[in-house]
Each structure stands twice: as structure tokens, then as C-alpha cells.
mmCIF file of the N, C-alpha and C atoms, coordinates in Angstrom:
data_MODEL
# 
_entry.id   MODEL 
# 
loop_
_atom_site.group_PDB 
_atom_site.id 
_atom_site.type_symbol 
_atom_site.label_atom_id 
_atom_site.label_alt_id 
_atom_site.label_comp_id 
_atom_site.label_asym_id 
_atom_site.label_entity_id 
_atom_site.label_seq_id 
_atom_site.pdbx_PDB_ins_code 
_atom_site.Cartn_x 
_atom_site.Cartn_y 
_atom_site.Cartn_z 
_atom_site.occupancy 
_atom_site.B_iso_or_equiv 
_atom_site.pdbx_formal_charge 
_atom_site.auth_seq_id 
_atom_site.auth_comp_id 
_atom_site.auth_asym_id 
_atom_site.auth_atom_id 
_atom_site.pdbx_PDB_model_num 
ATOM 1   N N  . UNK A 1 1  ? -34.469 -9.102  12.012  1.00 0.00 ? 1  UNK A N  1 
ATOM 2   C CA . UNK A 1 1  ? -34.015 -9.415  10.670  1.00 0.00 ? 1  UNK A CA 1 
ATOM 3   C C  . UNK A 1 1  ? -34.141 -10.897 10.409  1.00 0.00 ? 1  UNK A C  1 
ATOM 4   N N  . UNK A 1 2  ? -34.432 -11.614 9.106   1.00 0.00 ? 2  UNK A N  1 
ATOM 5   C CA . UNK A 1 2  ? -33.909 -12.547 8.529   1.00 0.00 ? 2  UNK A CA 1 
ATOM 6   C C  . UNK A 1 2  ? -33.161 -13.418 8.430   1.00 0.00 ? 2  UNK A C  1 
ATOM 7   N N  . UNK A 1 3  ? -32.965 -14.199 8.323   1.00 0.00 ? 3  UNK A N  1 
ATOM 8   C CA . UNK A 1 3  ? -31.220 -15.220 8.088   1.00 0.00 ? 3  UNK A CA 1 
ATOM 9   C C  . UNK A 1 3  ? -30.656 -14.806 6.957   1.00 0.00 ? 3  UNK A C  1 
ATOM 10  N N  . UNK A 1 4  ? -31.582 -14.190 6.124   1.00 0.00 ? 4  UNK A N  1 
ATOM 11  C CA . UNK A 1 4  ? -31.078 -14.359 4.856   1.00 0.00 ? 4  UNK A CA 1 
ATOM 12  C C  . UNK A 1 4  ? -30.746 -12.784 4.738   1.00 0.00 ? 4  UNK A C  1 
ATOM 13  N N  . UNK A 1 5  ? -31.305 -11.497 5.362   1.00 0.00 ? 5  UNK A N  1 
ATOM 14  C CA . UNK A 1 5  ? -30.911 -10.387 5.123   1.00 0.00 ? 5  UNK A CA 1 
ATOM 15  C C  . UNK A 1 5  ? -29.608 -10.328 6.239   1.00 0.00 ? 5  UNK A C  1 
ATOM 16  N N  . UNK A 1 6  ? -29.110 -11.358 6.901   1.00 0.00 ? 6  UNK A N  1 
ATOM 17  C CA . UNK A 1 6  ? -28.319 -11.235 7.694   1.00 0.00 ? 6  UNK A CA 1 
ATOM 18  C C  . UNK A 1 6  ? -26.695 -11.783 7.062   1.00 0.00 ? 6  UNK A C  1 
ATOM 19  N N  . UNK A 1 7  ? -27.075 -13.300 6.114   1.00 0.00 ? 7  UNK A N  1 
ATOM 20  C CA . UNK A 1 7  ? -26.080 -13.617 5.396   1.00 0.00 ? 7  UNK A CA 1 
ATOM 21  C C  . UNK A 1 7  ? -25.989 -12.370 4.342   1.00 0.00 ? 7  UNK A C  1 
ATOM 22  N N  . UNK A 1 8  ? -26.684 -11.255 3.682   1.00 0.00 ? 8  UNK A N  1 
ATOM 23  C CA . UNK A 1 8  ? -26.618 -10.134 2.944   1.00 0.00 ? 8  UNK A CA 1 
ATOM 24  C C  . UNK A 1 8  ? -25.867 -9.217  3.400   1.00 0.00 ? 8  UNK A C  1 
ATOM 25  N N  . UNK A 1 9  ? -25.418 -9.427  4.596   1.00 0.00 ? 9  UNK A N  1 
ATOM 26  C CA . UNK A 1 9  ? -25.021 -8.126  5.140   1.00 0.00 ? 9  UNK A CA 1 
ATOM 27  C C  . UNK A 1 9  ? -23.877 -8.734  5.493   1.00 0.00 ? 9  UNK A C  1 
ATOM 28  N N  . UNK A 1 10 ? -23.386 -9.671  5.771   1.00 0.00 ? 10 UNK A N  1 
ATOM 29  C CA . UNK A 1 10 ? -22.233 -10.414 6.125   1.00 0.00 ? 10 UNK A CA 1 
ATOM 30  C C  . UNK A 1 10 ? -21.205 -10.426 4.690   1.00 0.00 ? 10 UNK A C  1 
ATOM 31  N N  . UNK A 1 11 ? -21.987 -10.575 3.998   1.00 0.00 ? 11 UNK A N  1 
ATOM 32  C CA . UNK A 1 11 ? -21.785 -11.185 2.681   1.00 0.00 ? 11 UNK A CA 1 
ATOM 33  C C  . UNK A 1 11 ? -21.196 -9.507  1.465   1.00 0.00 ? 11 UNK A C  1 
ATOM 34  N N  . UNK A 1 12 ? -22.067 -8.392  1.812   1.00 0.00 ? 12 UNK A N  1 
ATOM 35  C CA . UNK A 1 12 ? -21.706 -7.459  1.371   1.00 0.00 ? 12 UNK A CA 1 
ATOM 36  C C  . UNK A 1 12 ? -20.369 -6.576  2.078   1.00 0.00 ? 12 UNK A C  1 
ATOM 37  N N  . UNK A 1 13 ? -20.269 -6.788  3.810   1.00 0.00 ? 13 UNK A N  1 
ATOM 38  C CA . UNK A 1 13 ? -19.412 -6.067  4.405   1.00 0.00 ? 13 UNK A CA 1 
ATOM 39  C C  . UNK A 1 13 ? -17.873 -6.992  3.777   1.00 0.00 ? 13 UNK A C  1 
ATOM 40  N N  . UNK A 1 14 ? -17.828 -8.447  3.392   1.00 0.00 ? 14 UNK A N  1 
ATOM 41  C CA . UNK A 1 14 ? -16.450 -9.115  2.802   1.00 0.00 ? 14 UNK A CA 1 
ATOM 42  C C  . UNK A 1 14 ? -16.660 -8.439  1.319   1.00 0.00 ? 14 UNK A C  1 
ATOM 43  N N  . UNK A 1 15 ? -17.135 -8.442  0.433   1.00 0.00 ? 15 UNK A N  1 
ATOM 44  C CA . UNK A 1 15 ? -17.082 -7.520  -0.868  1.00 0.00 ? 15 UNK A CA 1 
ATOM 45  C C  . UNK A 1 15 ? -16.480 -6.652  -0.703  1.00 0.00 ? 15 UNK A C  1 
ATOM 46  N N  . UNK A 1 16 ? -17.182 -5.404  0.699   1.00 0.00 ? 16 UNK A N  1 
ATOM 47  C CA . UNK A 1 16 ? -16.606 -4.165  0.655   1.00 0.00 ? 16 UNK A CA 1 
ATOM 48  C C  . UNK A 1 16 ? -14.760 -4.037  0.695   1.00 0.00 ? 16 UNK A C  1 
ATOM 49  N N  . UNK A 1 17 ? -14.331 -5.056  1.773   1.00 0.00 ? 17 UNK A N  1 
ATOM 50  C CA . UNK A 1 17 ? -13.238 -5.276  2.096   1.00 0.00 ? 17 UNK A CA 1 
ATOM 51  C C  . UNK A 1 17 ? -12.341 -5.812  1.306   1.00 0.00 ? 17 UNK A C  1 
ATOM 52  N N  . UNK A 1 18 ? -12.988 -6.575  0.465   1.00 0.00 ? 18 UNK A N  1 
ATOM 53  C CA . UNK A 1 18 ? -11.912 -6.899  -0.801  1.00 0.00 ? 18 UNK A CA 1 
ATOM 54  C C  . UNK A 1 18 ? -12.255 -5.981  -1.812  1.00 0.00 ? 18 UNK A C  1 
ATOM 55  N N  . UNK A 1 19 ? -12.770 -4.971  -1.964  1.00 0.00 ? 19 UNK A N  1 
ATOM 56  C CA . UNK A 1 19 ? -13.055 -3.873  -2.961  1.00 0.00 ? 19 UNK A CA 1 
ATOM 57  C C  . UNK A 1 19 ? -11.287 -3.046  -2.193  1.00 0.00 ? 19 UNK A C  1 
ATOM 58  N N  . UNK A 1 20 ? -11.533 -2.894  -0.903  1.00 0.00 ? 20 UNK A N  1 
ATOM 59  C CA . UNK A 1 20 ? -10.651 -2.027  -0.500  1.00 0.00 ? 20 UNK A CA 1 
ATOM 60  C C  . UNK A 1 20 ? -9.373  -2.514  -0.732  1.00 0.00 ? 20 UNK A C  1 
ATOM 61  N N  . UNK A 1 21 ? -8.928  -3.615  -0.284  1.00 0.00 ? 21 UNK A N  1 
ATOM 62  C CA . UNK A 1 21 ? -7.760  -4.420  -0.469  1.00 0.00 ? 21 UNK A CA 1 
ATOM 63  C C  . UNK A 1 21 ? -7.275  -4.394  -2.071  1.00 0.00 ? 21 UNK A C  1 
ATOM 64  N N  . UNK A 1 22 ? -8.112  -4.808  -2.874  1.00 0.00 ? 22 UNK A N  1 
ATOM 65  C CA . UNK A 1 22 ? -7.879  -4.490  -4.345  1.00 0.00 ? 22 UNK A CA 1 
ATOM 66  C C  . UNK A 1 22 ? -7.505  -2.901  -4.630  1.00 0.00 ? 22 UNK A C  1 
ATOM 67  N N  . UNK A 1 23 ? -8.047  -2.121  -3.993  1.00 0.00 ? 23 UNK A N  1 
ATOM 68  C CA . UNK A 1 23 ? -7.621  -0.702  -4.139  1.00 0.00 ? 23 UNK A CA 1 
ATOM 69  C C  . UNK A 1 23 ? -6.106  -0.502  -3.543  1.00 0.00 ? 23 UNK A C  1 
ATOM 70  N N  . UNK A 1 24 ? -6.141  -0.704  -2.275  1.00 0.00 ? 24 UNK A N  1 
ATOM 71  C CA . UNK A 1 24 ? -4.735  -0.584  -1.824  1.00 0.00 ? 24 UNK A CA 1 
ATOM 72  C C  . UNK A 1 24 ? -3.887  -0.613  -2.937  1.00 0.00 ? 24 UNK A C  1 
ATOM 73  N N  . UNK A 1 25 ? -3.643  -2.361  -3.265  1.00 0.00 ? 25 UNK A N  1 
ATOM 74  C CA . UNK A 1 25 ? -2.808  -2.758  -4.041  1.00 0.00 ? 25 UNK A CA 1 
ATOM 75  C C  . UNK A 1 25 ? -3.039  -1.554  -5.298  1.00 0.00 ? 25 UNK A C  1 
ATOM 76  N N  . UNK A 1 26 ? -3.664  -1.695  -6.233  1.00 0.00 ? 26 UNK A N  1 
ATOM 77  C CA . UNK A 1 26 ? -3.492  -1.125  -7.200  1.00 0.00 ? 26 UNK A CA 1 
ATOM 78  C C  . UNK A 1 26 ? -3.332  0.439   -6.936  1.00 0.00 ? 26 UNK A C  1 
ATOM 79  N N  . UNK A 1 27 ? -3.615  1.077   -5.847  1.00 0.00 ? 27 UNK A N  1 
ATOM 80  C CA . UNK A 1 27 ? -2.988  2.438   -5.289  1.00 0.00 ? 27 UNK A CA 1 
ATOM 81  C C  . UNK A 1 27 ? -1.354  2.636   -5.554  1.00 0.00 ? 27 UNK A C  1 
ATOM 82  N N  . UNK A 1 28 ? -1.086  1.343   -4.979  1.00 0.00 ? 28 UNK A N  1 
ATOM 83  C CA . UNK A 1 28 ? 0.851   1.523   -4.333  1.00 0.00 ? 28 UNK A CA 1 
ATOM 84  C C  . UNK A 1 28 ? 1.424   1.103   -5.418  1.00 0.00 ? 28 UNK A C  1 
ATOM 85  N N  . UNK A 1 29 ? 0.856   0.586   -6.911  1.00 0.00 ? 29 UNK A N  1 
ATOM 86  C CA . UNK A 1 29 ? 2.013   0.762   -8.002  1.00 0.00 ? 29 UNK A CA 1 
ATOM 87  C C  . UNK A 1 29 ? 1.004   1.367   -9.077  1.00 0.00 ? 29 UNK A C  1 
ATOM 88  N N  . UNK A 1 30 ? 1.544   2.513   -9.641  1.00 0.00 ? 30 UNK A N  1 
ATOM 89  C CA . UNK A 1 30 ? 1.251   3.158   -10.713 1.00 0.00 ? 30 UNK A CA 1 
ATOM 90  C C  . UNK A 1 30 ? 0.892   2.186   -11.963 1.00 0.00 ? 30 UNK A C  1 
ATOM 91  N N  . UNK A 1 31 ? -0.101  2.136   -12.703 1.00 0.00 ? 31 UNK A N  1 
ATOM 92  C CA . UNK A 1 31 ? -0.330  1.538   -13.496 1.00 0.00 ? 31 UNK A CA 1 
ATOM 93  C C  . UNK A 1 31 ? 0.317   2.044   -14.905 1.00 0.00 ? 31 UNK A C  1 
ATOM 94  N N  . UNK A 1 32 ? 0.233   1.260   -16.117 1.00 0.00 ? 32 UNK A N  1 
ATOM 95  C CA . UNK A 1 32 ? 0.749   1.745   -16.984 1.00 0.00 ? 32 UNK A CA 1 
ATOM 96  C C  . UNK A 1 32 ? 2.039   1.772   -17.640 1.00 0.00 ? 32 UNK A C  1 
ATOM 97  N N  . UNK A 1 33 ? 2.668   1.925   -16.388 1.00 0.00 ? 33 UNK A N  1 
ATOM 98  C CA . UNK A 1 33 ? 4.408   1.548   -16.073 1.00 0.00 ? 33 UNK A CA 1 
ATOM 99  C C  . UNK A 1 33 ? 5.184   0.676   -17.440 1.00 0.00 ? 33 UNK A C  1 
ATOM 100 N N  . UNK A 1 34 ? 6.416   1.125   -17.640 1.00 0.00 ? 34 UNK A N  1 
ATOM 101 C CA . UNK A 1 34 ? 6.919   -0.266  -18.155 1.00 0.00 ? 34 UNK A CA 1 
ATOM 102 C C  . UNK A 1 34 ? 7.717   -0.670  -17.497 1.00 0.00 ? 34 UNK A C  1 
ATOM 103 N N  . UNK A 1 35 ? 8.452   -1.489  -17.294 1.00 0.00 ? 35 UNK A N  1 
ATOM 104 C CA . UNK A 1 35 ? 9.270   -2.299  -16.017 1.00 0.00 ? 35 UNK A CA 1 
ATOM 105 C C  . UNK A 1 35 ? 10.546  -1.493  -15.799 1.00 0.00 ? 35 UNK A C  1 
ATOM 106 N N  . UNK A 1 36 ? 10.981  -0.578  -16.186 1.00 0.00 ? 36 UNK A N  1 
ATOM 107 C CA . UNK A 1 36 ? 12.199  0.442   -16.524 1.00 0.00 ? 36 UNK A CA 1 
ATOM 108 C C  . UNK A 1 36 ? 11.461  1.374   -15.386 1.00 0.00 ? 36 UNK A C  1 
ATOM 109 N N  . UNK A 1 37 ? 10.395  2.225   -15.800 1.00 0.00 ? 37 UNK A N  1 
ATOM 110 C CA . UNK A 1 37 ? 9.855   3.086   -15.500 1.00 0.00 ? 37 UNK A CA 1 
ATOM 111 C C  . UNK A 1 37 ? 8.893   2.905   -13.772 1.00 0.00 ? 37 UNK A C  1 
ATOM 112 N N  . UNK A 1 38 ? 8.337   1.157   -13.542 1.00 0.00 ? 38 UNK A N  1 
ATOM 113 C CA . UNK A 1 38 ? 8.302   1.096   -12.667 1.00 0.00 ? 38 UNK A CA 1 
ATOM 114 C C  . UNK A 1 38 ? 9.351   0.956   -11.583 1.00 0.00 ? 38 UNK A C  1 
ATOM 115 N N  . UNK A 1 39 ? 10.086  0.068   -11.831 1.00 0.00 ? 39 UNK A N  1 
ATOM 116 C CA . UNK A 1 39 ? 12.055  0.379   -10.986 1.00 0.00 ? 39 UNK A CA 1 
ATOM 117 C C  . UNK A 1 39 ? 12.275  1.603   -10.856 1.00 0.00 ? 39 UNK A C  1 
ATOM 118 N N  . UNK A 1 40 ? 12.444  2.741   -11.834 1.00 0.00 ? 40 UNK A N  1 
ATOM 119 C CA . UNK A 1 40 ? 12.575  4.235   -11.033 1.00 0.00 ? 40 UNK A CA 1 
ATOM 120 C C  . UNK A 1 40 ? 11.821  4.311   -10.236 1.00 0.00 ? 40 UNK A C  1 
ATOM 121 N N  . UNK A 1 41 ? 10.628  4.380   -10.660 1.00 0.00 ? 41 UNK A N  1 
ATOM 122 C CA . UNK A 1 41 ? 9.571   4.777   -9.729  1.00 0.00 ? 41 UNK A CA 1 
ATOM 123 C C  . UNK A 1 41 ? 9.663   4.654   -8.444  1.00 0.00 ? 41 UNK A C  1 
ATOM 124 N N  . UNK A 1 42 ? 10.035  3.134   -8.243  1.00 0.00 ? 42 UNK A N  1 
ATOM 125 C CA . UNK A 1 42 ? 10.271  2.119   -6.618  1.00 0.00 ? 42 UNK A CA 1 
ATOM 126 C C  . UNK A 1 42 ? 11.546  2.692   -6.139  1.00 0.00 ? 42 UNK A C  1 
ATOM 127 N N  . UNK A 1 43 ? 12.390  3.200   -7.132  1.00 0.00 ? 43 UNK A N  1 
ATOM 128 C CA . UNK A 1 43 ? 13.805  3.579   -6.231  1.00 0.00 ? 43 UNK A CA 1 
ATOM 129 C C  . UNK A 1 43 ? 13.634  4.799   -5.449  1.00 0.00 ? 43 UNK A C  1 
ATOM 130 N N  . UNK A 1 44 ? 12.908  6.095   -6.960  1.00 0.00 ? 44 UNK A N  1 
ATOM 131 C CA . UNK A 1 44 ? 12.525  7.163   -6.145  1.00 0.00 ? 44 UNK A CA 1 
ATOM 132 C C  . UNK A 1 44 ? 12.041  7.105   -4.995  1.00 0.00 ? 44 UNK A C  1 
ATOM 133 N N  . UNK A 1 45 ? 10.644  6.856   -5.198  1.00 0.00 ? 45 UNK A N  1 
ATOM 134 C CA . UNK A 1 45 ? 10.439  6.655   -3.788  1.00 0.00 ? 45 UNK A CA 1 
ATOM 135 C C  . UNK A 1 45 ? 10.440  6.390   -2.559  1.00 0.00 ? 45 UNK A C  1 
ATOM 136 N N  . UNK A 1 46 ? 11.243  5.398   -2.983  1.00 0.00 ? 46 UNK A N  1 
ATOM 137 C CA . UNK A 1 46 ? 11.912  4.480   -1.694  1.00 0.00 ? 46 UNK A CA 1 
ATOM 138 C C  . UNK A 1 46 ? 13.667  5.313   -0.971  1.00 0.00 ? 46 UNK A C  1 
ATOM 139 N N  . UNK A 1 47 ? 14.053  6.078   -1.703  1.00 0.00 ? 47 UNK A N  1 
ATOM 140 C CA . UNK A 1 47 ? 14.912  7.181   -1.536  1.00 0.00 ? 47 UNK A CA 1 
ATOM 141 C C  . UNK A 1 47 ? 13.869  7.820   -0.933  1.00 0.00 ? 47 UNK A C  1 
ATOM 142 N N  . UNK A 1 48 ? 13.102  8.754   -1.352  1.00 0.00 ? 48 UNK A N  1 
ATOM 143 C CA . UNK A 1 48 ? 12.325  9.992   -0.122  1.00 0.00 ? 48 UNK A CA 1 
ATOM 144 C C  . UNK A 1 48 ? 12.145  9.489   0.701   1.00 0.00 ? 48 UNK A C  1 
ATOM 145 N N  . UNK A 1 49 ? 11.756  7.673   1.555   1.00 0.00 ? 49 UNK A N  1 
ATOM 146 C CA . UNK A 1 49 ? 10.863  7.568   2.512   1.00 0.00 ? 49 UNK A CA 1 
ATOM 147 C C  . UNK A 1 49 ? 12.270  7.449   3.141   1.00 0.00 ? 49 UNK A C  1 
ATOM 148 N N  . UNK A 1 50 ? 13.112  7.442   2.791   1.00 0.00 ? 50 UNK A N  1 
ATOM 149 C CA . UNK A 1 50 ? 14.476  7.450   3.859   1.00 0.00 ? 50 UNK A CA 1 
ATOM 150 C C  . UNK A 1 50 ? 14.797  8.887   4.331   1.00 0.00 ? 50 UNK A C  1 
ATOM 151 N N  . UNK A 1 51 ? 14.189  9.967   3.498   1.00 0.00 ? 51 UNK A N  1 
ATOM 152 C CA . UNK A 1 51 ? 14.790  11.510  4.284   1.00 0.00 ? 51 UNK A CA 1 
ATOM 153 C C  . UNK A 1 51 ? 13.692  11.440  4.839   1.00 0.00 ? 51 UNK A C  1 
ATOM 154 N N  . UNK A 1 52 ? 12.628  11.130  5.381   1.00 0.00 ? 52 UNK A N  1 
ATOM 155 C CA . UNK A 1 52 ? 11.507  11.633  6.016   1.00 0.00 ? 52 UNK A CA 1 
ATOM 156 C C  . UNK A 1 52 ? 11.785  11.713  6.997   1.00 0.00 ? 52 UNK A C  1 
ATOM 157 N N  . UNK A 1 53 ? 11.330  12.726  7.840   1.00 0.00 ? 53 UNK A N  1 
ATOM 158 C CA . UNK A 1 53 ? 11.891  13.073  9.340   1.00 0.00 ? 53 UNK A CA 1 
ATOM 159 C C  . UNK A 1 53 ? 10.547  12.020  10.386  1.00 0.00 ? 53 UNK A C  1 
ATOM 160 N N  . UNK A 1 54 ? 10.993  12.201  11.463  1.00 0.00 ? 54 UNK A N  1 
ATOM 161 C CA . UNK A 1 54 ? 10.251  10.965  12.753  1.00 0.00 ? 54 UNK A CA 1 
ATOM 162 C C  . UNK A 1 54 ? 9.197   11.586  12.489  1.00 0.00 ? 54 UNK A C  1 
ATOM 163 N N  . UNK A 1 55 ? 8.423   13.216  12.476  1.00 0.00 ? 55 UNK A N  1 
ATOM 164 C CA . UNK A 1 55 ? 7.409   13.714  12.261  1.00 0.00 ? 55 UNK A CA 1 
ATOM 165 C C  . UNK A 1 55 ? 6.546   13.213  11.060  1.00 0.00 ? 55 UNK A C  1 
ATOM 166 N N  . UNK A 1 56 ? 7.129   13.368  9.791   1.00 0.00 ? 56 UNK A N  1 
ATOM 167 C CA . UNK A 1 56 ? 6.104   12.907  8.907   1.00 0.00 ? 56 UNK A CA 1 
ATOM 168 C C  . UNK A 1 56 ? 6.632   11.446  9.065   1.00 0.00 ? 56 UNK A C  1 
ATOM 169 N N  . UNK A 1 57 ? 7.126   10.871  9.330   1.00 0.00 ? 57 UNK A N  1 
ATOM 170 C CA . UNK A 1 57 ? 6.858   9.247   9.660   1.00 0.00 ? 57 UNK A CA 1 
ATOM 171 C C  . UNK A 1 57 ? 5.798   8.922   10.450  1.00 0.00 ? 57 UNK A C  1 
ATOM 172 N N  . UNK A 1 58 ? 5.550   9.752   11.563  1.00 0.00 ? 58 UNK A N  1 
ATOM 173 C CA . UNK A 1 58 ? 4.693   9.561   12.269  1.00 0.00 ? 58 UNK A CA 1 
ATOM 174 C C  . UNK A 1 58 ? 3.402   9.631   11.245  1.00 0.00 ? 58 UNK A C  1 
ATOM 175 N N  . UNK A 1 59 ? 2.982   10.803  10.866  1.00 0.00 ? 59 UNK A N  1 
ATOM 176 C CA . UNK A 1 59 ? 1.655   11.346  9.879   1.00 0.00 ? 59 UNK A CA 1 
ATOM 177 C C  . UNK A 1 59 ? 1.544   10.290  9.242   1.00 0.00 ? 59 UNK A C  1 
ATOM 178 N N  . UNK A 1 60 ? 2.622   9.277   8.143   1.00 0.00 ? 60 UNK A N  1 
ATOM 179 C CA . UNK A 1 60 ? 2.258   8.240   7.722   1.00 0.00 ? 60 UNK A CA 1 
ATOM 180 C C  . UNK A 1 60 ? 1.863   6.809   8.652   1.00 0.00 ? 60 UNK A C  1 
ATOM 181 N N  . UNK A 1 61 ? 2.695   6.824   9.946   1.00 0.00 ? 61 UNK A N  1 
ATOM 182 C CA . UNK A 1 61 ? 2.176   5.854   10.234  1.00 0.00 ? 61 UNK A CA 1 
ATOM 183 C C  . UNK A 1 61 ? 3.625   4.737   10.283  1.00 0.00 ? 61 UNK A C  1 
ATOM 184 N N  . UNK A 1 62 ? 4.508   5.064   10.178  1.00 0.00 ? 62 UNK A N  1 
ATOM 185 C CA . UNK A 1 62 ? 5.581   4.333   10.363  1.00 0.00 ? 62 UNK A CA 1 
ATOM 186 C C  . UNK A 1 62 ? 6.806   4.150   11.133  1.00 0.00 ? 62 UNK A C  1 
ATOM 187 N N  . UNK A 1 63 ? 7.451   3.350   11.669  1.00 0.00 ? 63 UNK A N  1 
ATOM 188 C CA . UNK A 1 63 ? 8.112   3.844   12.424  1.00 0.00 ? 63 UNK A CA 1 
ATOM 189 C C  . UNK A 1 63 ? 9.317   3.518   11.128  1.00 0.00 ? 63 UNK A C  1 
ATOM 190 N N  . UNK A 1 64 ? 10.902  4.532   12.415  1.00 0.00 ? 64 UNK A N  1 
ATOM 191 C CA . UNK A 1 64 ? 11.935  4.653   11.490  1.00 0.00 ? 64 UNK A CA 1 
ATOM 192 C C  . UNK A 1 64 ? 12.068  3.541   10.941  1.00 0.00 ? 64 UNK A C  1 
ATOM 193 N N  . UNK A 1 65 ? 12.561  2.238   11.859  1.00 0.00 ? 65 UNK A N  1 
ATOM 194 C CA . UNK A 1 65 ? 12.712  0.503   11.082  1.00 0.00 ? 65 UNK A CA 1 
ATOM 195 C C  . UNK A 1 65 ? 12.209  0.546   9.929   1.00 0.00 ? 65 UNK A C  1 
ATOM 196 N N  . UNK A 1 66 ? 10.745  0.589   10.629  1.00 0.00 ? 66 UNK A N  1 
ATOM 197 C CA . UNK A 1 66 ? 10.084  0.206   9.356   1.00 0.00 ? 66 UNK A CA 1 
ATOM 198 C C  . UNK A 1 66 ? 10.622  0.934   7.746   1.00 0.00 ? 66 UNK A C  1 
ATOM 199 N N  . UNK A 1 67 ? 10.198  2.173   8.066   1.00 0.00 ? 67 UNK A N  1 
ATOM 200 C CA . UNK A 1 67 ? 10.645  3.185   6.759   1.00 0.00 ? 67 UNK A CA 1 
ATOM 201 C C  . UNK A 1 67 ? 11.869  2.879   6.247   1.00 0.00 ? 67 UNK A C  1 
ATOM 202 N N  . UNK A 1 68 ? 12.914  2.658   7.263   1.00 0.00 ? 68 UNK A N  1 
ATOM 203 C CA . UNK A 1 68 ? 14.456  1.997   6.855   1.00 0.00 ? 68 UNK A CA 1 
ATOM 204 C C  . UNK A 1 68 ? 14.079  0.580   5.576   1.00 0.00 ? 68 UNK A C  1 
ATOM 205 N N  . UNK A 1 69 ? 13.803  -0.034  6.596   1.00 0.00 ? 69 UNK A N  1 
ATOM 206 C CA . UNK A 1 69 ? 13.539  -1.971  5.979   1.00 0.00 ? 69 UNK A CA 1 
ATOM 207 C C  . UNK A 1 69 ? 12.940  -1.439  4.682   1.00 0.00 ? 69 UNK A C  1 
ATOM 208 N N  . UNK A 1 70 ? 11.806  -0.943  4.395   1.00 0.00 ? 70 UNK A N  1 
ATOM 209 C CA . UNK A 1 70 ? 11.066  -0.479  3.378   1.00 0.00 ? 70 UNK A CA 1 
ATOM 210 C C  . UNK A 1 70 ? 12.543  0.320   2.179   1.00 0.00 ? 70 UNK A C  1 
ATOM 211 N N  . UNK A 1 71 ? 12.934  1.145   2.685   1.00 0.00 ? 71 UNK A N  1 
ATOM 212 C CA . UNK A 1 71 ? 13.831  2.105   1.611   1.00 0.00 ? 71 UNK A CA 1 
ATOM 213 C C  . UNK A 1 71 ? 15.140  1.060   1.169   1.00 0.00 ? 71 UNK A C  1 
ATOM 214 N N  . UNK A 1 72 ? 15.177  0.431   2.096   1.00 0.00 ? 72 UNK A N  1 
ATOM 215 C CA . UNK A 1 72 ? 16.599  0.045   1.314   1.00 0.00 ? 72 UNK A CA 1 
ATOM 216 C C  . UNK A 1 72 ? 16.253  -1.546  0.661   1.00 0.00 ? 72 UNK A C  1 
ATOM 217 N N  . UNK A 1 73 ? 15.382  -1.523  0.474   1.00 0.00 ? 73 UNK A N  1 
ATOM 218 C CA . UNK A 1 73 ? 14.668  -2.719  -0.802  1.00 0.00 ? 73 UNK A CA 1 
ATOM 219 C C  . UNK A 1 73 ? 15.249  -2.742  -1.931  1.00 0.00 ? 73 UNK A C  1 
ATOM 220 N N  . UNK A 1 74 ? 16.280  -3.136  -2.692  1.00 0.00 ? 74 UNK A N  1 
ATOM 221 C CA . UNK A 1 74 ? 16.387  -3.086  -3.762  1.00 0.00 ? 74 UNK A CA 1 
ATOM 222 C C  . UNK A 1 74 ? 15.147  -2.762  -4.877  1.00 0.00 ? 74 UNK A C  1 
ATOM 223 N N  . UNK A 1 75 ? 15.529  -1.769  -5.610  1.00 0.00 ? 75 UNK A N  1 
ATOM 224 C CA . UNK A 1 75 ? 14.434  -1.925  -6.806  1.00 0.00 ? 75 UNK A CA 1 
ATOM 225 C C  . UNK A 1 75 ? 13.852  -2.489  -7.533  1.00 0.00 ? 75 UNK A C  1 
ATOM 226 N N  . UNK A 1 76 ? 14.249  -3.965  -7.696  1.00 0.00 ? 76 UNK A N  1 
ATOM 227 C CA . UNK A 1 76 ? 13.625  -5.023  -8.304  1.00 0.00 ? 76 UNK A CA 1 
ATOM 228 C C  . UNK A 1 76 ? 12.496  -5.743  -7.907  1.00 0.00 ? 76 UNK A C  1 
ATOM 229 N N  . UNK A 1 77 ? 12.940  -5.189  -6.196  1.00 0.00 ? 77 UNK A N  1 
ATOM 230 C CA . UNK A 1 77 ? 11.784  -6.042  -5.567  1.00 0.00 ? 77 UNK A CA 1 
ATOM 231 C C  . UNK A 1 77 ? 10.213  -5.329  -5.212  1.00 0.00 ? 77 UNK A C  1 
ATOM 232 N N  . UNK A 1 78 ? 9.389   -6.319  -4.950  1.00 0.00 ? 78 UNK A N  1 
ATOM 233 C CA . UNK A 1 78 ? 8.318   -4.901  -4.860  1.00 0.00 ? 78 UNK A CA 1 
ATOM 234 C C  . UNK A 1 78 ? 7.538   -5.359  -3.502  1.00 0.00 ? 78 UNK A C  1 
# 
């Protein structure tokens, strides 16, 4: 290869990764929201990830702490 099809490929695999990172984020808050409606949203949810049993904690990927620290966030915060 090239130098230059090599900076192309360097150069497209950081795009891809901030394509993904931009997705994340805009995944984990519902768009559209109004600030009322996003606060439920964050409370709900953040209530279920506290009944989740060690099993589906696991499937997500979290441990209890974590899921704890995460649920009891006040709703304001994000």
C-alpha cells in the first residue's frame, strides 16, 4: 500500500468511531423530549435498572454498584 491509502484508512477507521460514539450518545436520551418529559423518562428508567436481577445485569453488562450508582442519580442529572 501507499502512505496515502494508509493515512485513508487510518483516517476513515477515527470517522467510523466517532460516527459510533455520536450514536451512543444520541441512543441513551430520547430525542424530542421536553425537559419534564425527559426527567420522567431518566427517573423511570433509572427505577427499573434498580429491580434488575444479577442475571439481566449481567446480559447488560453491569455490575450491581454500578447499576446502584447509576439508579439512584437524581433526575436532573444526566
Amino acid at each position: 500500500m501507499s502512505g496515502l491509502s494508509d493515512v485513508r484508512l487510518v483516517l476513515h477507521s477515527q470517522e467510523l468511531v466517532a460516527g459510533q460514539d455520536r450514536e451512543m450518545s444520541a441512543r441513551s436520551t430520547p430525542c424530542g423530549l421536553s425537559r419534564w418529559a425527559l426527567f420522567w423518562h431518566r427517573r423511570h428508567t433509572r427505577k427499573a435498572l434498580l429491580e434488575l436481577t444479577p442475571a439481566q445485569l449481567r446480559d447488560i453488562g453491569l455490575s450491581a454498584g454500578q447499576a446502584h450508582q447509576e439508579g439512584m442519580k437524581p433526575f436532573w442529572r444526566s
